[in-house]
N, C-alpha and C positions, 0 to 999 in steps of 0.2 A: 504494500500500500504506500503511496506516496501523497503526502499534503504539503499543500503550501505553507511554505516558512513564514509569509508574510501578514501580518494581520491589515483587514479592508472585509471590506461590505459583500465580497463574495467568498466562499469557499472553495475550495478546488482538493477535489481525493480521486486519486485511481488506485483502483482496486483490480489489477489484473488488464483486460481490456477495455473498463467500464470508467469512464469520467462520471463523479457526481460536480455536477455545480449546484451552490446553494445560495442564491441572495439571505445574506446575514444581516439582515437592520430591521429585528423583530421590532424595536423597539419603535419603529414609523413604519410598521405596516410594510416593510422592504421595497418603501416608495422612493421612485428612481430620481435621482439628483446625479449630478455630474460625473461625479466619482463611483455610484455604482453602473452608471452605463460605462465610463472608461473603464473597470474592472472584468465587467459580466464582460466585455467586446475583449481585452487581452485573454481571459480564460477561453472564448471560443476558438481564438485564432489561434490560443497551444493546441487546441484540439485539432486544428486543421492542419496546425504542422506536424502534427507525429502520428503514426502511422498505427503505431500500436493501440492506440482506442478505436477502440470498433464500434462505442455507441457512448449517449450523452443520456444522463439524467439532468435534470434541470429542476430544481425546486427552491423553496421558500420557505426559509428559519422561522419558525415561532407558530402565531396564529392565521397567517396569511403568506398569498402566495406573494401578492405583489399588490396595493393599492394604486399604483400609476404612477404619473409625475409628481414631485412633491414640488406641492404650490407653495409660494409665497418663500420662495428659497432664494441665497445667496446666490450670485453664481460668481462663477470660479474667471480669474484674471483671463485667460486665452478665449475664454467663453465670452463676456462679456466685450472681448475685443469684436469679434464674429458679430455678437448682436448690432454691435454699431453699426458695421461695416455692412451685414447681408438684409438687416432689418429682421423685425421677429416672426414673419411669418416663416420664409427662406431659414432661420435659424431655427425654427422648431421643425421644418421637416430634415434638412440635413446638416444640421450643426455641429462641432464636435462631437461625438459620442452620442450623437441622439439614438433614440430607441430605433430608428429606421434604418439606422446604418449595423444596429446590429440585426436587425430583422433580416437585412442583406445578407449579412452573413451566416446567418443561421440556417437562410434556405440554399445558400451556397454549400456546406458540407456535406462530406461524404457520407458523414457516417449518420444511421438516425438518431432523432433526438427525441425521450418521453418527457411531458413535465407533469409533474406532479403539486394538480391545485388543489390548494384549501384554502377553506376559512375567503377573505376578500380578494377576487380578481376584479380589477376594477381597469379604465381605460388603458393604458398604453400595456399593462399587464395583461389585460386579454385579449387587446386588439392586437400588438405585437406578440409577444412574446409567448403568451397562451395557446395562440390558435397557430404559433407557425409550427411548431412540432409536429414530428409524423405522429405522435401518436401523444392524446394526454388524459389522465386520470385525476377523475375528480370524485371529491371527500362528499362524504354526503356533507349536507351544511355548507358548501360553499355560495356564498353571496356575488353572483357575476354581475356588471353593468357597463355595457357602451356607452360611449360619448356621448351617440344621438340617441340614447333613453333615457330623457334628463328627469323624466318624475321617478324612476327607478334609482337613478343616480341617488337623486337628492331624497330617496327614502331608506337607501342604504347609508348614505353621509347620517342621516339622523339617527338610524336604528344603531350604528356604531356609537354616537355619540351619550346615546340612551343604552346604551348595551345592553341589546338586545334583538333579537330576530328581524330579520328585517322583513318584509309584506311587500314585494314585487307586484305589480300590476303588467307589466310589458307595456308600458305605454314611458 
Protein backbone atom coordinates (compact mmCIF):
# COMPACT_ATOMS: atom_id res chain seq x y z
CA UNK A 1 0.00 0.00 0.00
CA UNK A 2 1.35 3.36 -0.71
CA UNK A 3 -0.16 6.90 0.66
CA UNK A 4 0.65 10.12 0.31
CA UNK A 5 3.39 11.63 2.59
CA UNK A 6 1.68 14.99 2.12
CA UNK A 7 -1.17 16.27 4.00
CA UNK A 8 -4.14 18.56 1.77
CA UNK A 9 -7.65 18.19 1.15
CA UNK A 10 -7.22 14.88 -0.96
CA UNK A 11 -6.03 11.57 -0.07
CA UNK A 12 -4.38 9.35 -2.24
CA UNK A 13 -3.63 5.19 -1.26
CA UNK A 14 -2.99 2.37 -3.76
CA UNK A 15 -3.42 -0.69 -2.77
CA UNK A 16 -2.18 -3.03 -5.27
CA UNK A 17 -3.72 -1.85 -8.79
CA UNK A 18 -6.53 0.10 -7.18
CA UNK A 19 -6.06 4.11 -6.56
CA UNK A 20 -8.50 5.24 -3.79
CA UNK A 21 -8.97 9.10 -3.95
CA UNK A 22 -10.77 10.71 -1.19
CA UNK A 23 -11.75 14.47 -0.92
CA UNK A 24 -10.65 15.07 2.83
CA UNK A 25 -12.50 18.54 4.08
CA UNK A 26 -15.38 16.72 6.08
CA UNK A 27 -15.38 19.57 7.99
CA UNK A 28 -17.11 21.84 4.78
CA UNK A 29 -18.87 19.33 3.40
CA UNK A 30 -15.53 18.53 1.00
CA UNK A 31 -16.73 21.64 -0.93
CA UNK A 32 -14.22 22.56 -3.66
CA UNK A 33 -12.05 25.62 -3.30
CA UNK A 34 -8.84 26.12 -5.01
CA UNK A 35 -6.61 23.82 -3.50
CA UNK A 36 -8.95 20.88 -3.55
CA UNK A 37 -9.43 21.10 -7.31
CA UNK A 38 -5.55 21.64 -7.77
CA UNK A 39 -5.05 18.52 -5.53
CA UNK A 40 -8.10 16.07 -6.68
CA UNK A 41 -6.52 17.37 -10.67
CA UNK A 42 -2.55 16.23 -9.42
CA UNK A 43 -3.92 13.00 -7.86
CA UNK A 44 -5.67 12.02 -11.34
CA UNK A 45 -2.85 12.93 -13.42
CA UNK A 46 -0.42 10.36 -11.18
CA UNK A 47 -3.14 8.18 -12.10
CA UNK A 48 -2.72 8.75 -15.67
CA UNK A 49 0.97 8.56 -15.47
CA UNK A 50 1.44 5.11 -14.00
CA UNK A 51 0.53 2.34 -15.60
CA UNK A 52 0.14 0.13 -12.70
CA UNK A 53 -3.45 1.27 -11.51
CA UNK A 54 -5.82 -0.32 -13.24
CA UNK A 55 -8.84 1.50 -11.77
CA UNK A 56 -9.84 4.65 -9.42
CA UNK A 57 -12.01 4.88 -6.43
CA UNK A 58 -13.18 8.39 -5.93
CA UNK A 59 -14.83 9.33 -2.65
CA UNK A 60 -15.68 11.70 0.04
CA UNK A 61 -14.36 11.99 3.97
CA UNK A 62 -16.95 12.29 6.47
CA UNK A 63 -20.66 12.97 5.93
CA UNK A 64 -20.66 13.91 2.25
CA UNK A 65 -19.43 13.28 -0.97
CA UNK A 66 -18.90 16.74 -2.13
CA UNK A 67 -21.31 19.91 -1.53
CA UNK A 68 -20.00 21.90 -4.68
CA UNK A 69 -18.17 25.09 -4.90
CA UNK A 70 -17.53 26.63 -1.62
CA UNK A 71 -19.11 30.09 -1.99
CA UNK A 72 -18.07 33.18 -0.53
CA UNK A 73 -14.21 31.81 -0.40
CA UNK A 74 -10.88 33.57 -0.79
CA UNK A 75 -9.30 32.86 -3.80
CA UNK A 76 -5.84 32.02 -4.18
CA UNK A 77 -3.02 34.87 -5.77
CA UNK A 78 -2.63 33.03 -9.41
CA UNK A 79 -6.44 32.62 -9.26
CA UNK A 80 -7.40 35.88 -8.75
CA UNK A 81 -4.81 37.16 -11.23
CA UNK A 82 -7.01 34.87 -14.17
CA UNK A 83 -10.31 36.46 -12.64
CA UNK A 84 -9.14 39.83 -13.79
CA UNK A 85 -7.78 39.10 -16.69
CA UNK A 86 -10.57 36.34 -18.22
CA UNK A 87 -13.50 38.00 -16.29
CA UNK A 88 -15.77 35.55 -14.08
CA UNK A 89 -17.69 33.86 -16.38
CA UNK A 90 -14.44 32.53 -18.63
CA UNK A 91 -12.81 31.80 -15.09
CA UNK A 92 -15.47 29.66 -13.68
CA UNK A 93 -15.64 27.54 -16.69
CA UNK A 94 -11.98 27.19 -17.29
CA UNK A 95 -9.88 28.79 -14.77
CA UNK A 96 -7.07 27.39 -12.89
CA UNK A 97 -8.09 24.08 -11.45
CA UNK A 98 -11.64 24.51 -12.04
CA UNK A 99 -13.86 21.53 -11.72
CA UNK A 100 -14.05 21.36 -15.75
CA UNK A 101 -10.73 20.88 -16.25
CA UNK A 102 -10.61 18.07 -14.03
CA UNK A 103 -13.96 16.62 -15.55
CA UNK A 104 -11.60 16.75 -18.66
CA UNK A 105 -9.55 14.79 -17.37
CA UNK A 106 -11.39 12.27 -15.69
CA UNK A 107 -13.02 11.40 -18.93
CA UNK A 108 -9.71 11.24 -20.48
CA UNK A 109 -8.33 8.10 -18.57
CA UNK A 110 -7.75 4.96 -19.07
CA UNK A 111 -8.58 3.33 -16.42
CA UNK A 112 -12.29 3.29 -14.94
CA UNK A 113 -13.22 5.26 -12.22
CA UNK A 114 -16.20 4.34 -9.22
CA UNK A 115 -17.25 7.20 -6.98
CA UNK A 116 -18.66 6.52 -4.06
CA UNK A 117 -21.74 9.05 -2.98
CA UNK A 118 -23.05 9.88 0.35
CA UNK A 119 -24.80 12.00 2.43
CA UNK A 120 -24.69 15.66 0.10
CA UNK A 121 -23.85 15.60 -3.70
CA UNK A 122 -24.68 18.90 -4.54
CA UNK A 123 -23.63 21.05 -7.82
CA UNK A 124 -20.25 20.83 -9.35
CA UNK A 125 -20.03 17.42 -7.06
CA UNK A 126 -22.62 15.92 -9.02
CA UNK A 127 -22.60 17.63 -12.06
CA UNK A 128 -18.99 17.07 -12.54
CA UNK A 129 -17.57 14.86 -10.71
CA UNK A 130 -20.50 12.53 -9.66
CA UNK A 131 -21.89 11.77 -12.88
CA UNK A 132 -18.47 11.54 -14.97
CA UNK A 133 -17.52 8.14 -13.45
CA UNK A 134 -18.04 4.84 -15.31
CA UNK A 135 -19.71 3.77 -12.66
CA UNK A 136 -21.02 5.22 -9.07
CA UNK A 137 -22.74 4.04 -5.95
CA UNK A 138 -24.94 5.73 -3.85
CA UNK A 139 -25.62 5.44 0.10
CA UNK A 140 -29.03 5.32 0.80
CA UNK A 141 -29.66 8.97 2.29
CA UNK A 142 -27.97 10.80 -0.09
CA UNK A 143 -29.33 14.29 -0.72
CA UNK A 144 -28.52 15.08 -4.71
CA UNK A 145 -29.23 18.73 -6.32
CA UNK A 146 -28.41 20.41 -9.75
CA UNK A 147 -27.87 23.82 -10.32
CA UNK A 148 -31.14 24.28 -12.35
CA UNK A 149 -33.31 22.65 -9.40
CA UNK A 150 -33.07 25.77 -7.29
CA UNK A 151 -36.20 24.97 -4.95
CA UNK A 152 -34.53 21.43 -4.36
CA UNK A 153 -31.25 23.40 -3.97
CA UNK A 154 -32.51 25.75 -1.49
CA UNK A 155 -34.54 23.00 0.53
CA UNK A 156 -31.46 20.82 0.88
CA UNK A 157 -29.32 24.28 1.99
CA UNK A 158 -32.17 24.48 4.74
CA UNK A 159 -32.62 20.98 5.61
CA UNK A 160 -28.66 20.95 6.31
CA UNK A 161 -28.93 23.88 8.09
CA UNK A 162 -31.94 22.44 10.22
CA UNK A 163 -30.26 19.06 10.36
CA UNK A 164 -32.32 17.33 9.12
CA UNK A 165 -33.96 15.26 6.03
CA UNK A 166 -34.25 17.04 3.46
CA UNK A 167 -38.03 16.96 1.28
CA UNK A 168 -37.17 17.18 -2.43
CA UNK A 169 -39.92 18.04 -4.60
CA UNK A 170 -37.83 17.92 -8.21
CA UNK A 171 -38.81 21.01 -9.03
Amino acid sequence: MVVSAEPGYILFEQTGSIARITLNRPEKLNAINYEVGLQLWQALARCEDDPSIRAIILAGAGRAFCAGDELGREHAPDEEEYLRRRGRIKHYVSGPRRWTSTVRLMRGLSQPIVARLQGYVYGAGYEGWGQSPDAAYWHQGSAVAEADNLEDLAEGVAAFKAKRPPRFTGR
